[in-house]
Every structure is written in structure tokens, then in C-alpha cells.
MARBALO-465043 format. One record per atom (N, C-alpha, C): z, y, x; residue in three letters. Coordinates in steps of 0.02 Angstrom, whole numbers, plus 50000, padded with zeros to 5 digits. Layout:
BEGIN
ZYXala ...
//
This chain:
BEGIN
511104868550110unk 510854869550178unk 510194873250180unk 509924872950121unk 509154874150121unk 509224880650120unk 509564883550064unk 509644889150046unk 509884896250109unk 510484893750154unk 510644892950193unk 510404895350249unk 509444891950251unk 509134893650328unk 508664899150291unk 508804900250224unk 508214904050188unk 508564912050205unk 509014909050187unk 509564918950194unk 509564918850272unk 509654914850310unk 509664917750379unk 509164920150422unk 508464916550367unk 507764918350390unk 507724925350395unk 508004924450312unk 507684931950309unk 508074938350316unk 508694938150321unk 509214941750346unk 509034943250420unk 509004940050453unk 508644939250532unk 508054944250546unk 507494944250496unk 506884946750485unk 507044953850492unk 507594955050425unk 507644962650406unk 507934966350431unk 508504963950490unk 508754964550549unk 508484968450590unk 507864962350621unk 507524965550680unk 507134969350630unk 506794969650584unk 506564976250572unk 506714982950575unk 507474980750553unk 507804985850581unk 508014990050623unk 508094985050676unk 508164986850739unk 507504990150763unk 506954988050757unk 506274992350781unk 506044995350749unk 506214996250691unk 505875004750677unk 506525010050675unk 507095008250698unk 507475013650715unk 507485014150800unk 507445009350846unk 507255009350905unk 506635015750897unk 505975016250867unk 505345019350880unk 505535024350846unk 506055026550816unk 506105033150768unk 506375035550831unk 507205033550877unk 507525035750897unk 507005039450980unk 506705034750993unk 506395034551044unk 505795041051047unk 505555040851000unk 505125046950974unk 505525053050961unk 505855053350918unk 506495059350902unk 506765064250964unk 506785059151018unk 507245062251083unk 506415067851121unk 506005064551097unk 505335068351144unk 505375076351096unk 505605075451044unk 505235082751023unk 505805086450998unk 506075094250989unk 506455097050990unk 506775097050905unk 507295096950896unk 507475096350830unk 507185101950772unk 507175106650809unk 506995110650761unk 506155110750757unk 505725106950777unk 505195102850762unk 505075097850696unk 505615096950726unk 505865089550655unk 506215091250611unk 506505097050611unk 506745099150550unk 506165101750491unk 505595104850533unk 505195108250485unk 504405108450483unk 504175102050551unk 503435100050534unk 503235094250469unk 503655090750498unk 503625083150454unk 503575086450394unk 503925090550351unk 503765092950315unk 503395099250253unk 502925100250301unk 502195102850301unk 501835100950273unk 502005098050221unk 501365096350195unk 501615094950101unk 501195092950059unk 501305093449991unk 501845091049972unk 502055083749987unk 502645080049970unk 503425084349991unk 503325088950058unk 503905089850083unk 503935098150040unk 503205102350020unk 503275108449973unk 503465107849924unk 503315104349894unk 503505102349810unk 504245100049808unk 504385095749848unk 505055092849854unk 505765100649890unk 505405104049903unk 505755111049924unk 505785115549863unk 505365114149825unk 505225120449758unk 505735115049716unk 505805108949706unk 506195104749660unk 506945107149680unk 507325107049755unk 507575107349762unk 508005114749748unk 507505120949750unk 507675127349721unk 507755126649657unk 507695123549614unk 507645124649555unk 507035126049521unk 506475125949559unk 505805129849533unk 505375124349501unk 505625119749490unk 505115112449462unk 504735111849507unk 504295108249480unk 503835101949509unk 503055107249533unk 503105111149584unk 502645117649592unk 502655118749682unk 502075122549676unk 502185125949739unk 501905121749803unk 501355119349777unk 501065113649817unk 501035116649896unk 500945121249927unk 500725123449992unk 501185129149990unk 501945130049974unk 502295133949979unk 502285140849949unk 501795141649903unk 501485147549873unk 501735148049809unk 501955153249782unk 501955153949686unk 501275153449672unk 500955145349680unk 500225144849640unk 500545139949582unk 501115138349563unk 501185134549481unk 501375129449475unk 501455128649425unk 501355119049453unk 501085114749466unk 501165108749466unk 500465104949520unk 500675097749485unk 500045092749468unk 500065088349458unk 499775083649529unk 499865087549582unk 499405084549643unk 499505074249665unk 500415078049665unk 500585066849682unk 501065066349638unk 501275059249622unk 501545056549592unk 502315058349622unk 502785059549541unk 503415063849565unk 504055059549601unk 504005051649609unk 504445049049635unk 504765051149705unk 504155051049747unk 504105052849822unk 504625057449812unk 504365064049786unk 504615073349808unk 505295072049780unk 505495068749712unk 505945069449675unk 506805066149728unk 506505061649774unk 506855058049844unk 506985061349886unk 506265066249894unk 506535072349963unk 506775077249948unk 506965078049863unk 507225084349853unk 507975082649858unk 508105078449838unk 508825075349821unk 509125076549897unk 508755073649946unk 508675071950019unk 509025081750047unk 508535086250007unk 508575092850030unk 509145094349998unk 509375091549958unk 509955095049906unk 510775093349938unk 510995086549989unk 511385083450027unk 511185086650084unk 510775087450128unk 510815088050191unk 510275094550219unk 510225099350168unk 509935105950169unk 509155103050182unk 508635108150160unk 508005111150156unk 507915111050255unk 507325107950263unk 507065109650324unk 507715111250391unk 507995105350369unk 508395101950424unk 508475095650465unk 508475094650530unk 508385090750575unk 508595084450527unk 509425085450503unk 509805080750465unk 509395079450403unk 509095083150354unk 508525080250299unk 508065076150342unk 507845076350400unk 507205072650423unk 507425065750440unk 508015064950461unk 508265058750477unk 508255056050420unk 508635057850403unk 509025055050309unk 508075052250286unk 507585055350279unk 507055054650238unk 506865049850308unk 506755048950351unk 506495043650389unk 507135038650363unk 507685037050398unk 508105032850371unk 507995028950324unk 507835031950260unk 507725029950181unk 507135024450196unk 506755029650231unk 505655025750256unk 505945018550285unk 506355019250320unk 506405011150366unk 506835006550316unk 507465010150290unk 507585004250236unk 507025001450181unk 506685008150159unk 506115002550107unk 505664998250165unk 505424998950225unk 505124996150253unk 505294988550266unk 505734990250303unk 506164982750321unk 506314977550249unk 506514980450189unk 506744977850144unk 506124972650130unk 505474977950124unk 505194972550132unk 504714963550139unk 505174964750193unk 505244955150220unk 505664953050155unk 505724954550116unk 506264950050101unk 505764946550023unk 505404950049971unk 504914947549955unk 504304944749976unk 504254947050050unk 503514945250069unk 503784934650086unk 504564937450115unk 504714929250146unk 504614923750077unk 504664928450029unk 505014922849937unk 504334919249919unk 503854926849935unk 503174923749906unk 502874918449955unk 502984919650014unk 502474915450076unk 502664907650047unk 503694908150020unk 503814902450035unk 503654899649969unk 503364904349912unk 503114899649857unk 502384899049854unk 502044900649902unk 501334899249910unk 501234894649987unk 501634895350018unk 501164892450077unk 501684889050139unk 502334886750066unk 503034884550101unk 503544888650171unk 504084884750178unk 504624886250233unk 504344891050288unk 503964887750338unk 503444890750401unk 503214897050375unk 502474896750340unk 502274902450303unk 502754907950295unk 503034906250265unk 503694910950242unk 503874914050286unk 504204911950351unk 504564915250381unk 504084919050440unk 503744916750461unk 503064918850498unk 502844925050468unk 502824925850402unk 502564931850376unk 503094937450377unk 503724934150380unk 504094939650379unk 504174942050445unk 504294939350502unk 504234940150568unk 503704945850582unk 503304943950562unk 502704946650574unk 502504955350530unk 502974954950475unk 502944960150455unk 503544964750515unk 504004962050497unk 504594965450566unk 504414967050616unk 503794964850638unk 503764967350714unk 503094969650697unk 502674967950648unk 502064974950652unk 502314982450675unk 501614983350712unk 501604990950724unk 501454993650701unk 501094995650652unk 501044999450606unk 501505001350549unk 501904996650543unk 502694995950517unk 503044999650531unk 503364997750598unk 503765003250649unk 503555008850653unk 502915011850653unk 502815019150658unk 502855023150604unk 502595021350556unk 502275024650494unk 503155026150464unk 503675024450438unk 504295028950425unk 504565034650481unk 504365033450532unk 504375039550560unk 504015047350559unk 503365043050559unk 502805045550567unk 502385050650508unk 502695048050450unk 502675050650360unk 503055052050327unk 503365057450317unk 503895058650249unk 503295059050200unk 503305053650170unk 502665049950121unk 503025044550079unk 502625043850022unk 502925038949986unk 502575031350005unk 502375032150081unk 501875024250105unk 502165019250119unk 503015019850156unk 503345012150160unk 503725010850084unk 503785016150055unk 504145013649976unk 503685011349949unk 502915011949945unk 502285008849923unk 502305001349942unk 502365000250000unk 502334995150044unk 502924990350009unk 503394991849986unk 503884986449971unk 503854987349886unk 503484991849851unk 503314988049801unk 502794987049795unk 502414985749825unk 501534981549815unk 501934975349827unk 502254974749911unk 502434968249908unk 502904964649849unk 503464968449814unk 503794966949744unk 503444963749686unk 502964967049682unk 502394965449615unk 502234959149646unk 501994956749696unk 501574951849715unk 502034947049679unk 502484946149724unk 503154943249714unk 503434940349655unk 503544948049600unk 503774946949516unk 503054943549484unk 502314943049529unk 501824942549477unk 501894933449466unk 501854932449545unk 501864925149549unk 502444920449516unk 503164924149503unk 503724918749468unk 503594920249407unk 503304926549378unk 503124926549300unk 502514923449276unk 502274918449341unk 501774915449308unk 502034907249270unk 502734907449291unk 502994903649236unk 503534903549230unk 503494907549190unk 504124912249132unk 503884916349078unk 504354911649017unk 504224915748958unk 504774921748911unk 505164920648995unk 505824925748947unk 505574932948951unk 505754937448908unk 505364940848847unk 506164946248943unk 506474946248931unk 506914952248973unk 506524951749052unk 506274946249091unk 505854946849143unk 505114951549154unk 504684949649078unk 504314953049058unk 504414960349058unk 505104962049036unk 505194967249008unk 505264971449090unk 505624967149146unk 505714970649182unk 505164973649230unk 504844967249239unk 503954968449254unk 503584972549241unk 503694974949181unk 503304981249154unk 503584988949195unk 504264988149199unk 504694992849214unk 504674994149296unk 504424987349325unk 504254986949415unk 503634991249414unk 502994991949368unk 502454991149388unk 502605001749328unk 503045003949316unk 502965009949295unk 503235014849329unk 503655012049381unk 503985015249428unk 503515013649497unk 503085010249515unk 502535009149548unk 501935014649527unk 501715015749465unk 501285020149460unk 501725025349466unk 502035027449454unk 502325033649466unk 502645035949515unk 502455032349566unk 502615032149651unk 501985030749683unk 501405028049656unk 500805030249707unk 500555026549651unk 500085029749609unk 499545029349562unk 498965022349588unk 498895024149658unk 498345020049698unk 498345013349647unk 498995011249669unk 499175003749660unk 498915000249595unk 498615007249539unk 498585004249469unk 498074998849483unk 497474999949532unk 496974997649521unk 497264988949529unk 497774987349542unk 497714979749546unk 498074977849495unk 498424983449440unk 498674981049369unk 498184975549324unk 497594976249321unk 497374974449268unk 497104965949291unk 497214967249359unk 496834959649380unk 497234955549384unk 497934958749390unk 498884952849411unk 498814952649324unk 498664956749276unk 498954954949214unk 498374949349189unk 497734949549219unk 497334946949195unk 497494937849214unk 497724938749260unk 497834932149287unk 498354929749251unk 498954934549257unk 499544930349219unk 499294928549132unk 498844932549111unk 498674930649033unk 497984924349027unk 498154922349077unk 497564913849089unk 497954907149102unk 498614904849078unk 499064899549088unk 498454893249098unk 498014893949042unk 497654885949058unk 497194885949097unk 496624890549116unk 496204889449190unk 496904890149264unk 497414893049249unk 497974892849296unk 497974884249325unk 498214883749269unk 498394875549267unk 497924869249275unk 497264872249259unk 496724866749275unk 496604867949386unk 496774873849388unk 496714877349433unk 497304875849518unk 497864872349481unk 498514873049533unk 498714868949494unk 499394871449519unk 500054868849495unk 500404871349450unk 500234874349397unk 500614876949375unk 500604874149285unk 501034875449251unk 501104867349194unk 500434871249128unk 500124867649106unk 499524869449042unk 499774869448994unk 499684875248972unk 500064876348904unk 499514876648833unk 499914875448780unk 499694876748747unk 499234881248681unk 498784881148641unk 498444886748619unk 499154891148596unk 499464889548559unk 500104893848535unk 500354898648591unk 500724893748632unk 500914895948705unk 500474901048752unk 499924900648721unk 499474906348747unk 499564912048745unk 499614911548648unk 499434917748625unk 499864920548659unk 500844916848626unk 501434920848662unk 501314923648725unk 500784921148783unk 500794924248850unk 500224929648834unk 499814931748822unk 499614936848791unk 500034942648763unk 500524941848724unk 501064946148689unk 501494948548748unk 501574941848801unk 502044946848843unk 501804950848894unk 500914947548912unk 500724952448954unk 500654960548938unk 500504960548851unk 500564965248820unk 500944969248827unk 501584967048825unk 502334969748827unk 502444972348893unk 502274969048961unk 502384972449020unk 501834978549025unk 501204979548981unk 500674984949005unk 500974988348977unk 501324987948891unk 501574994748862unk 502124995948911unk 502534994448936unk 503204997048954unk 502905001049015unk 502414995349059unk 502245002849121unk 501845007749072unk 501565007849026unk 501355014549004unk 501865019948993unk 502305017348940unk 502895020848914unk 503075024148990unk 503345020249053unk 503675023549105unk 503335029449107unk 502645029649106unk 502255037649136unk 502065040049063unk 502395039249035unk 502065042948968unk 502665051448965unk 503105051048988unk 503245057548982unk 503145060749045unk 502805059749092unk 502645062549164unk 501835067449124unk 501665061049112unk 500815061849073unk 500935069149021unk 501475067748975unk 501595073448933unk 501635080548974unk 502045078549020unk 502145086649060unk 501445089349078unk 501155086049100unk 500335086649134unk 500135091949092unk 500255085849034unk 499685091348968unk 500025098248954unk 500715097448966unk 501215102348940unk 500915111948995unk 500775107049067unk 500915112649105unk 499855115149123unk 499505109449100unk 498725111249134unk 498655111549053unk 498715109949016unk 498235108748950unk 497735104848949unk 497645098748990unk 497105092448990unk 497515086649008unk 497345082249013unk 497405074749012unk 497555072049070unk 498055074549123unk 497985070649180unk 498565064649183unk 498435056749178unk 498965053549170unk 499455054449224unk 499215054249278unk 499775052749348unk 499715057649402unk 499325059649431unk 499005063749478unk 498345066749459unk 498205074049490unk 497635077649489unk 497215077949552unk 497525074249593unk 497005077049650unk 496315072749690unk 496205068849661unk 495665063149664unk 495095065749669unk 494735072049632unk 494155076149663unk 494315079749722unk 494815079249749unk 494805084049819unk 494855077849871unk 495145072449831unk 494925067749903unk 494285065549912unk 493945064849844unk 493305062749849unk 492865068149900unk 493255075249876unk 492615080749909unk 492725078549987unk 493415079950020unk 493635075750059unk 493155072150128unk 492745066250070unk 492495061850110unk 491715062650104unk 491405068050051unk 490885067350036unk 490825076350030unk 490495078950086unk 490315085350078unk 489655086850154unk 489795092850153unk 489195094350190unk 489315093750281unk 489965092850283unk 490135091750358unk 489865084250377unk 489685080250334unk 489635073850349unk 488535075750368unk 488445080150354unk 487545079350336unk 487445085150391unk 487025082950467unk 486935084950500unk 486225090750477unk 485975090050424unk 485575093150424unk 485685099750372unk 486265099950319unk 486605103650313unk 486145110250328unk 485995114650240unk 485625122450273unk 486305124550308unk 486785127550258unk 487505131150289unk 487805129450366unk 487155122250391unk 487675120750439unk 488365118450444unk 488695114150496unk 489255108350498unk 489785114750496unk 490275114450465unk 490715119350434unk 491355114050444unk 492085117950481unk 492445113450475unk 492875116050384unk 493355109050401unk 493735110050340unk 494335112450359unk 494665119950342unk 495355121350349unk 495835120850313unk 496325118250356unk 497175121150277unk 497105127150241unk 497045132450310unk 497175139650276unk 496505140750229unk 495905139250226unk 495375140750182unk 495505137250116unk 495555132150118unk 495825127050065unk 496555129850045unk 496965131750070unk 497575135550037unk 497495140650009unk 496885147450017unk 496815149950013unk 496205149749967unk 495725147349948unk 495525145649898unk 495685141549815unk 496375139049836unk 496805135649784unk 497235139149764unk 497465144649794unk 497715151349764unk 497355153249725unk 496715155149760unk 496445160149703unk 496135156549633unk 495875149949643unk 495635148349562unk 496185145149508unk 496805143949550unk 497105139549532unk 497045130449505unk 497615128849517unk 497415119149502unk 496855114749479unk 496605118249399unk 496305115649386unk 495505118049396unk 495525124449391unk 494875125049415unk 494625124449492unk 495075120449531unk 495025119249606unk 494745111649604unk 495025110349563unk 494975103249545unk 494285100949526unk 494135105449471unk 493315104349433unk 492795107849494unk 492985113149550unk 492375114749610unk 492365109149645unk 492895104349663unk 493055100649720unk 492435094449680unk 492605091549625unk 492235088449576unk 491575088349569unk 491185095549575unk 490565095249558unk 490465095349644unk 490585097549684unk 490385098049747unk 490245091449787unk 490765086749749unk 490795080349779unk 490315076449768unk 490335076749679unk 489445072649649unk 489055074049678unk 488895080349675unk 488225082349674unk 487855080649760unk 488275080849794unk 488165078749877unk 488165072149891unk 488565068049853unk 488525060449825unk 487815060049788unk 487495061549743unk 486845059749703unk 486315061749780unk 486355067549804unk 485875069549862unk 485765068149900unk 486265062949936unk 486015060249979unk 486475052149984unk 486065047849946unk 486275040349933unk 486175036150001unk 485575038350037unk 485825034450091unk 486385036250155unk 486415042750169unk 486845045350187unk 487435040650174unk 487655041850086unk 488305038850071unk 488515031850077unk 488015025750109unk 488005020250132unk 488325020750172unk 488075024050230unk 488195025950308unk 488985026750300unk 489195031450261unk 489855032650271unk 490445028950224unk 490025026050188unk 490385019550160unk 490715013550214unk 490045013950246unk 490025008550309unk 490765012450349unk 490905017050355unk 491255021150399unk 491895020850384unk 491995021950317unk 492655021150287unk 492775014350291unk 492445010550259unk 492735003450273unk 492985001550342unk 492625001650394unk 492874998950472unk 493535004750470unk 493415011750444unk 494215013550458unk 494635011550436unk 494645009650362unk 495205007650327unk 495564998350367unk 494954995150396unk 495134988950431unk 495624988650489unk 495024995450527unk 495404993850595unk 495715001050623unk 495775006150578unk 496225013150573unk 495555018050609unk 494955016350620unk 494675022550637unk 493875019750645unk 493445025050632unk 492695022950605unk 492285020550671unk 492685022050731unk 492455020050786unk 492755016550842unk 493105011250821unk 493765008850840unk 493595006250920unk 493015003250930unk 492694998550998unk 492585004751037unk 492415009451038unk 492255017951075unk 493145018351109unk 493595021751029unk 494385022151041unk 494555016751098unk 494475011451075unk 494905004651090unk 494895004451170unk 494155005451210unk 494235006051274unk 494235014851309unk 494245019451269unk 494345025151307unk 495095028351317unk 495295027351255unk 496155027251275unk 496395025251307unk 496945030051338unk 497655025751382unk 498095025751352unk 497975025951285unk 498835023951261unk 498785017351229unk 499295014251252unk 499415005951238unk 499795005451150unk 499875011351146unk 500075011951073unk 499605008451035unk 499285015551035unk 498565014451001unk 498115008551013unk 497985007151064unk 497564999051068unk 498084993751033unk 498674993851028unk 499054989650992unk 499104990450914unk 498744995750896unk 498704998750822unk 498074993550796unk 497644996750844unk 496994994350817unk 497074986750820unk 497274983350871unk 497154976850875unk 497584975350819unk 497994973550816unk 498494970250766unk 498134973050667unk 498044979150662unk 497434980150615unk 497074977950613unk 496704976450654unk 496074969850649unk 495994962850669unk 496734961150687unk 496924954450657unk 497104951950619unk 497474957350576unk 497674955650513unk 497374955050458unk 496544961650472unk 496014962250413unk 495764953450425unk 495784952250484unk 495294944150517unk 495984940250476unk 496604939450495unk 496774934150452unk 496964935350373unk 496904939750346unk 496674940250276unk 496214936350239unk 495804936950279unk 495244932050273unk 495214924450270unk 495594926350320unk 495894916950336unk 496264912050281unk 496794917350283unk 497074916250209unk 496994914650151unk 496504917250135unk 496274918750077unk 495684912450059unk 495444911850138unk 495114903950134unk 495414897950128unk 496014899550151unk 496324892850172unk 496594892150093unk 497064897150064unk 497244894949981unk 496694892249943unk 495944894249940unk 495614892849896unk 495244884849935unk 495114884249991unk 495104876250013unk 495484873050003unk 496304874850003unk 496904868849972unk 497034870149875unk 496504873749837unk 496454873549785unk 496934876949752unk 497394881849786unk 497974885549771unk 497774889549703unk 498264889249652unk 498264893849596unk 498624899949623unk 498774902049670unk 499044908449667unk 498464911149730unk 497964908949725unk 497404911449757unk 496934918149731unk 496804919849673unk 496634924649647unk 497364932849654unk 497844929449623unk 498354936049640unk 498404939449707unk 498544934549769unk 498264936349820unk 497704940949861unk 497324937049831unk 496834937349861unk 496494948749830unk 496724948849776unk 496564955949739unk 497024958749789unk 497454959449828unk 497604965849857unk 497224967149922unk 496884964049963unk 496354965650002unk 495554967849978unk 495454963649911unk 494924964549899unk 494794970149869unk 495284972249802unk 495294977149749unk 495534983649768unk 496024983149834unk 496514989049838unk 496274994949863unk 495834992149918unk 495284997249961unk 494674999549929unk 494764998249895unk 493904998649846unk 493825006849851unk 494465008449816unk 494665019549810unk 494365021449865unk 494685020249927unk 494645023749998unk 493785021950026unk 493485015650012unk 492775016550030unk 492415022350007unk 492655023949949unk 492295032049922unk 492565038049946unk 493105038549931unk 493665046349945unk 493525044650031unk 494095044250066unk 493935043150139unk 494615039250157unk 494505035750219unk 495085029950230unk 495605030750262unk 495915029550292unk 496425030150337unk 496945024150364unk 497175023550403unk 497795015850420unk 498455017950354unk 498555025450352unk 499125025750305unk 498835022950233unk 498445024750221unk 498065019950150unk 498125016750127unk 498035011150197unk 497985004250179unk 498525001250160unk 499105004350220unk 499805001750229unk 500264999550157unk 500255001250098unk 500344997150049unk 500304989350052unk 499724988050070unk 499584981550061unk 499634977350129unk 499784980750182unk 499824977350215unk 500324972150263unk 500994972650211unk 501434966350195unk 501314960850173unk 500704962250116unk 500154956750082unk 499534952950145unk 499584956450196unk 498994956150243unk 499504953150284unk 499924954750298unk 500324948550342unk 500384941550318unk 500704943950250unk 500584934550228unk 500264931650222unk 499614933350221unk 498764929750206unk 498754928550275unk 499074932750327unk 498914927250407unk 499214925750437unk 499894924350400unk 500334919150414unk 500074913750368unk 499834914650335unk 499614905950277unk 499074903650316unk 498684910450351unk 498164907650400unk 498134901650452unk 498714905150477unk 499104902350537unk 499284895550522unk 500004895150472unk 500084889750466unk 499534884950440unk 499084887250406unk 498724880650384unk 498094878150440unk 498044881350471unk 497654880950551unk 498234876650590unk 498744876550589unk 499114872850624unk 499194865450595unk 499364866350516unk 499654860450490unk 499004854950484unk 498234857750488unk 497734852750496unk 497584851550559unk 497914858050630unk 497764851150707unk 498374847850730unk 498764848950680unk 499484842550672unk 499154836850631unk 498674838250593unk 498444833150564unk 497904828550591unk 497654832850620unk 497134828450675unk 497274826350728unk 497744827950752unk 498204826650817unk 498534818450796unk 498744819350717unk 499034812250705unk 498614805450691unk 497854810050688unk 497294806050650unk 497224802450717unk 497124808050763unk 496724803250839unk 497174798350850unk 497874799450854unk 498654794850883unk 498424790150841unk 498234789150782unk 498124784050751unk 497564779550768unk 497114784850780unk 496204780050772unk 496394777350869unk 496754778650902unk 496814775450982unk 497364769650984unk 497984771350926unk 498304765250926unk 497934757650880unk 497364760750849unk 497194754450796unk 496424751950866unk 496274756950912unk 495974753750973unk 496064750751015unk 496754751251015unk 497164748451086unk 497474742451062unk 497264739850990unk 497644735250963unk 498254734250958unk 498574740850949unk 499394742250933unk 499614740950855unk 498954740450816unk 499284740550765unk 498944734250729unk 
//
């Protein structure tokens, strides 16, 4: 029976997810002319590269140009939209569906780890609350429409890892391990971002006895240690191995060292250049595609890479308080999708958007919550948690932020306020029973 209300939970969940982010695709789709949608959405790097794959021309051609090849993003994404271009033609209405389509199945899917984990951290309620709650986020619903991006396939494996981190925290079979490694190499090689929370999920799973002094979870022994050591081992080599021949091509096609992606000095320049410094000799200069396309022609990849690099430091060392300021800036964007959200929030008329922001900054608020409430009920799966809000954003406070950014983790940000929720509830159920009590032992009922 148990089992039972668990599949209908979450079958239910992935449903209506379903139903609303193809409701907001369809609904959007009808406003703009097909041949719009055949060939903006894909404008940009993921949808160029994935057009040069599909010719036959490899993994190149970042801005539609014979500029080479490109280590810019990680090849999972393009390698999906080429396949995508190869069934249902290059810069066709029918490719844009098909590549949104794909966006809402990883989206919706999901609920279906976020419901496993809620219900092994923060029980039945939790569970299903979080999944609900992922299904009907808005930022959910939009963003597979909104991105031929690798951001809702991100989104359902951040939430995956969470998921595989917490049941391998007790398990010693050597083929789970093995597969773990293999989740988290096909993760880097679908958005690099995510590495940064590798080392803190492995760090945790290779601590069985502060685990166990810590929760619930059984204390093992010095022996039993080591073995969990060996297998955390075993899952870091295998995600290495996954990108170790991606890594090879790198070297094969630049002649340097790039493990996963090259383009991390251009986001940094990005967020840290002279448009941000009003006092600026050159003066506030915007940033263009066509200048930036046209400057990445001419030096090519890597030496675009090393200008973008020194331009970024060196404006970073010059002005440190400056880079506070816009630290401060990125962070409130990455929270609540924009550096000036209380300005946005009441000058807009679109109810979209005030529903973006709000629900973004309830979720950054019950993150929080969450994250209090596990470590007041002494939860051992309080640290795993708790690293994808804390650790994940760390990148984007420097480079520059955005709501698509975040959106990885923010399946993880639903369940931290659904645990919110429920445990805010389950203590004024508890005080609710305390008073029923302390008035019947007044009234001499008992």
C-alpha cells in the first residue's frame, strides 16, 4: 500500500509537470511565427556547434564561422541537438520542438528523485510537497522553452547525484559505486559547473563515523573505513576516466590542458570589465555579439581566451572595492533573478515576471529554512544538502549571475522548502497537541 501512494505521488507530480511546461511551451509557440522558432532559439553556441556536428564538421564553429574548433561547452548538450538536427533537419520549427520536448522531459523527470530524496530525509509529506512544488515552479515551466541549453538536463542530474549521494551513504557494493562515478562523468561532461560540489558529496560519503556519531546512519568500522575510502576512490577515478578522452581532444585540437570547457575567462571578463566602472578613461562601452564575434575570429580560441583573462584580473586587482559592490550584485541576482529585483518587482506589468522573482526568493528564504531545520533535528544528511546552495553559486558571485545559473540546483531548493515547510508544520502540530494537553490536565480531564 505504501509503495503504492509513493508511485502515485509521484507519477501525479510528473504528470502535472507535464502538463505545464507543455501548456507554457504551447501557449508561447502560438505568439511567435514558426520560422522564428525554427532559427532564433538557436543562435547561439550550443545550437552553432550542434549545426557544425551535424554537417559533419566536428565539434567547431562556435558563432557559425570557420573559426575551428572550440572547447567553449561541454559536448553532451550540442552532441543532443545535433542528433535532434540530424531526425528533424537543421534550423527547423520541428528541431525546436523536438529540443524543447526533450527540455520538459528532463525537467519533469525530475520530481521523481527530488520526491526519493525528500522522502529519505524529511519523510512521506516532505517528499511529496517538494515534488509538487517542483511541478508547478515557474521557473521550471519556462526555462525548457525558453533555452535550447543543457539547464533542465542539469537540473535532473544535480537533483540525481543528490539522490545516488545519499543511498550510497550506505552501500558498500563495489557496481553502485561504480555507477556513481559514471552519474557524476556524464554530469561533468554536461555542465562542468556542477564539479564544484564533487569533492564535498565525496568528502562526506568518505566520513562513515562522524556520519554516524552525527545521524542515523550505522558506525563503522576502522577497516570498514578504509574500504569506504577505496570506493570513494573508485567513483572519482571513473568520473575522471568519463572526461579523460574529451580532455585528450582538447589537447589534441588547442595544444594545452583544458579538462572540460575553455570559456571561464570570458565569463569572468563578462562580469568584471570596464562597463561596470563609471569612471572608466575609455568610457562605459557596450558589449557586442558582433565585436566579440568578430574579435574571436581574428585571434582565434585560445588567444581570445588568454585577452579575456588578463583583462578580467587586472580590472579585478584595480578596483577591489568596486568588486564587492558587484559581488553584492551578483549574489541578489543569482537569488532573486536580477540585481535590482524590489525596483523590477513593482515597475513591471507583467505578472510573469513578479511571479519569477517571488517564488525565487522564496525558495532562496526556504533554503534556508531547510537547511536549519535538518541541522536543529540533527539530520546526517544535513551537510550533502546543504552544499548545493552554499557551494554551487560560489562561480557566478565572480563571473556574473543569472536565474538560468542557478536553475541546476534549484530542484535541491525546492526540497530544502518543502523540509522547511513540513517541519514548521510538524512542530505547530506539536504545540497545538502540547496546549490540548496542558488545558485538559487544567480542566482536570486527566
Amino acid at each position: 500500500m505504501k509503495k503504492t501512494i509513493q508511485t502515485l505521488a509521484t507519477s501525479l507530480a510528473f504528470l502535472v509537470a507535464m502538463a505545464a511546461r507543455i501548456t507554457f511551451a504551447w501557449d508561447q509557440a502560438r505568439q511567435i511565427p514558426p520560422s522564428v522558432l525554427a532559427v532564433v532559439p538557436f543562435q547561439q553556441e550550443t545550437g552553432n556547434i550542434a549545426y557544425s556536428l551535424a554537417r559533419g564538421n566536428g565539434f567547431s564553429a562556435l558563432f557559425r564561422m570557420d573559426t575551428g574548433p572550440t572547447a567553449w561547452i561541454a559536448p553532451v548538450y550540442p552532441l543532443l541537438v545535433a542528433g535532434i538536427f540530424k531526425i528533424f533537419g537543421s534550423f527547423t520549427a520541428r528541431a525546436f520542438f523536438a529540443a524543447v520536448f526533450l527540455n520538459i522531459l528532463f525537467s519533469s523527470a525530475a520530481c521523481v528523485p527530488i520526491f526519493f530524496t525528500g522522502k529519505r530525509v524529511g519523510g512521506l509529506p516532505a517528499a511529496s510537497l517538494a515534488a509538487w512544488l517542483w511541478a508547478l515552479f515557474p521557473n521550471a515551466i519556462m526555462v525548457p522553452f525558453a533555452w535550447i541549453w543543457d539547464t533542465s538536463l542539469s537540473a535532473l542530474l544535480a537533483a540525481t547525484i543528490l539522490w545516488a549521494t545519499l543511498a550510497l551513504a550506505e552501500s558498500d557494493r563495489v557496481l553502485q559505486w561504480f555507477g556513481y562515478g559514471a552519474l557524476w562523468g556524464f554530469a561533468l561532461m554536461t555542465n562542468p559547473a556542477l564539479g564544484a560540489l564533487l569533492p564535498f558529496l565525496l568528502a562526506w560519503l568518505a566520513c562513515p563515523g562522524r556520519l554516524a556519531r552525527r545521524g542515523k546512519l550505522p558506525y563503522r568500522s576502522p577497516g570498514e573505513r578504509h574500504l569506504r575510502w577505496n570506493r570513494v576512490a573508485l567513483a572519482a577515478g571513473i568520473a575522471i576516466l568519463c572526461c579523460v578522452p574529451w580532455t585528450i581532444r582538447n589537447y589534441a585540437a588547442f595544444h594545452r590542458f583544458i579538462p572540460l570547457r575553455s570559456n571561464l575567462p570570458f565569463e569572468l571578463w563578462l562580469g568584471n570589465n570596464d562597463i561596470f566602472d563609471e569612471h572608466a578613461r575609455n568610457g562605459r562601452k557596450l558589449i557586442t555579439r558582433t565585436e566579440e564575434t568578430r574579435r574571436y575570429a581574428q585571434l582565434g580560441e585560445t588567444a581570445y581566451m588568454r585577452e579575456k583573462w588578463q583583462l578580467a584580473t587586472s580590472f579585478m586587482r584595480s578596483h577591489p572595492a568596486l568588486e564587492l559592490r558587484l559581488a553584492g550584485r551578483k549574489f541578489t541576482a543569482c537569488w532573486t533573478g536580477l540585481d535590482s529585483p524590489l525596483k523590477t518587482f513593482r515597475e513591471t506589468d507583467s505578472n510573469l515576471v513578479r511571479g519569477i522573482l517571488l517564488c525565487s526568493f522564496l525558495t532562496a528564504i526556504g533554503a534556508v529554512g531547510g537547511i536549519v531545520a535538518l541541522w536543529r533535528g540533527r539530520s546526517a544528511m544535513t551537510f550533502p544538502l546543504a552544499v548545493f546552495p552554499v557551494i554551487y553559486p560560489c562561480l557566478y558571485y565572480v563571473t556574473h549571475a543569472d536565474l538560468r545559473y542557478r536553475h541546476p540546483i534549484d530542484p535541491v531548493l525546492c526540497l530544502l522548502t518543502a523540509i522547511a515547510a513540513a517541519s514548521t508544520w510538524g512542530r505547530a502540530r506539536t504545540k497545538e497537541h502540547a496546549q490540548a494537553g496542558d488545558e485538559l490536565v487544567g480542566n482536570g480531564s486527566l
